[in-house]
N, C-alpha and C positions, 0 to 999 in steps of 0.2 A: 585175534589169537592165532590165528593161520599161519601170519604174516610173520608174528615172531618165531613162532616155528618152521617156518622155513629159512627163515634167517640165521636162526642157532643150529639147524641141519649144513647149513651152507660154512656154516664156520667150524663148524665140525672136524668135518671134509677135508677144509683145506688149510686146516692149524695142524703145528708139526707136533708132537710129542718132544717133552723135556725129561731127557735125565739126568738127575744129580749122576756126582760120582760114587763109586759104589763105597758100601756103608765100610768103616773102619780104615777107609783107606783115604790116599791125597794126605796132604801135608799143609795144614791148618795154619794159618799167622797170627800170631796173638800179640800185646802189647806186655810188654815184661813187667809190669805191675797190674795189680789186682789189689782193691779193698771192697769190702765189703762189711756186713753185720747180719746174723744172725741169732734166732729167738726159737727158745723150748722148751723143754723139760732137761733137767739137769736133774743127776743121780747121785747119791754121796752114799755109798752102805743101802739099806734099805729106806735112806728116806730120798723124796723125792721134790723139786724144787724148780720154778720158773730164771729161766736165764739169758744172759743177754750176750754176745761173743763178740768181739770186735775184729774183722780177721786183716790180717796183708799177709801177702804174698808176691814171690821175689821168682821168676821163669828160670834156672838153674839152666838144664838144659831143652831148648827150643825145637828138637829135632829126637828128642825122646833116647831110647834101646834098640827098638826096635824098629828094623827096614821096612817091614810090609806093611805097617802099622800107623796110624796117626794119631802118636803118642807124644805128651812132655812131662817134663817135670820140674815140681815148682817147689821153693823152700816157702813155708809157710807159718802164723804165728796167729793163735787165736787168742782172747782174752775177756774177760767182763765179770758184770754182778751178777752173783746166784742166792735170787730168795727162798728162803726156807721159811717152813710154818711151824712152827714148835708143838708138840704133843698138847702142851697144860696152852694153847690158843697165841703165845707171843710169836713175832718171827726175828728170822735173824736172817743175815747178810753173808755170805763166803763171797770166793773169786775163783773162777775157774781160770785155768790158763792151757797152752798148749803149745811145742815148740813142734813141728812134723814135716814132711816129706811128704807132699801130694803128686800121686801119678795120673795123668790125668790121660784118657780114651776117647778120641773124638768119633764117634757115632756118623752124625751127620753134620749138615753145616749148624741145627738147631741143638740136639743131646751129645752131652759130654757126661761117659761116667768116670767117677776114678775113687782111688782107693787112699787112704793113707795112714802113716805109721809115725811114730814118734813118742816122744813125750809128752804127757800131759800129769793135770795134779789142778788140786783146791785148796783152799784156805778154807776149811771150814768156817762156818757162823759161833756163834760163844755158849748157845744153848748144847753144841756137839764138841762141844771141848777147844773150840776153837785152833783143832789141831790142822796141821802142813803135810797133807798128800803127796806122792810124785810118783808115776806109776808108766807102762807103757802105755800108748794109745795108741788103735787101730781100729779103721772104720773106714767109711763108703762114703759115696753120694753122687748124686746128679746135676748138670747143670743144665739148666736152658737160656740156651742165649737168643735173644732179641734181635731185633735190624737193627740196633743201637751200639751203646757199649754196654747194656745196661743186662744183667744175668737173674736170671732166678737160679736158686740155690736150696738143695734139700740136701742133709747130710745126718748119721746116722754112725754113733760109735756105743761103746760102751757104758759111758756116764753124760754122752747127750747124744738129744734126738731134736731137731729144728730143720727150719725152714728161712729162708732170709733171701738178699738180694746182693749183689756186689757189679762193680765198675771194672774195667776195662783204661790204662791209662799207659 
């Protein structure tokens, strides 16, 4: 036991200290496509509903607004099924979609937050009149990127709330 402890004292010693660069700053490389999918609760009026998003996204600008900053932004496009549970126990089937604008804030080499705005809308299920939504959408979220290509993904708007994964290509 000594032995290791002196050993891990010795290397202590004489290991240098690493620092990233500082947080929000440097200028990030990313591969100009992204897909991914995403799953969560989906919102339509007051009823509430399990859903599935398909996303891609397209790098618009690679070098962001802002100087100081390591920021970009990406044209983005979300879509899937949203199950609903009907009051009287049947369920039905909508579509979410979303057409938006994501700005995205690199943190570190691992979190990225950002924000995004656009269009979104559903297709209701037939038990809710099976009526055609389209409305703004604006919301948030985080990523965490891996030593891969490979991200986790939580995002958070007004009519969904999920968690998912998406690629790097």
């Amino acid at each position: 036991m000594k032995k290791i402890l002196i050993l891990l004292s010795i290397l202590g010693v004489f290991s240098q200290q690493a620092h990233a660069a500082e947080n929000w700053k440097g200028h990030t490389e990313v591969s100009p496509y992204e897909f991914g999918v995403l799953t969560g609760l989906t919102l339509y009026g007051t009823e509430a509903g399990w859903g599935f998003l398909a996303n891609g996204a397209y790098l618009l600008q690679p070098n962001g607004w802002l100087d100081d900053i390591d920021d970009r932004l990406w044209l983005e496009v979300e879509a899937g099924p949203s199950f609903f549970t009907a009051p009287t126990g049947g369920t039905g089937t909508g579509f979410q979609y979303s057409t938006h604008v994501r700005w995205d804030f690199t943190y570190n080499e691992y979190w990225t937050v950002y924000g995004l705005g656009g269009i979104g809308g559903l297709v209701a299920p037939g038990y809710l009149g099976s009526k055609f939504s389209i409305h703004p959408r604006f919301g948030g979220g985080v990523e965490y990127q891996t030593k891969s290509a490979l991200m986790f993904r939580g995002e958070v708007s007004a009519e969904f709330m999920g968690l998912g994964i998406a690629l790097n290509f």
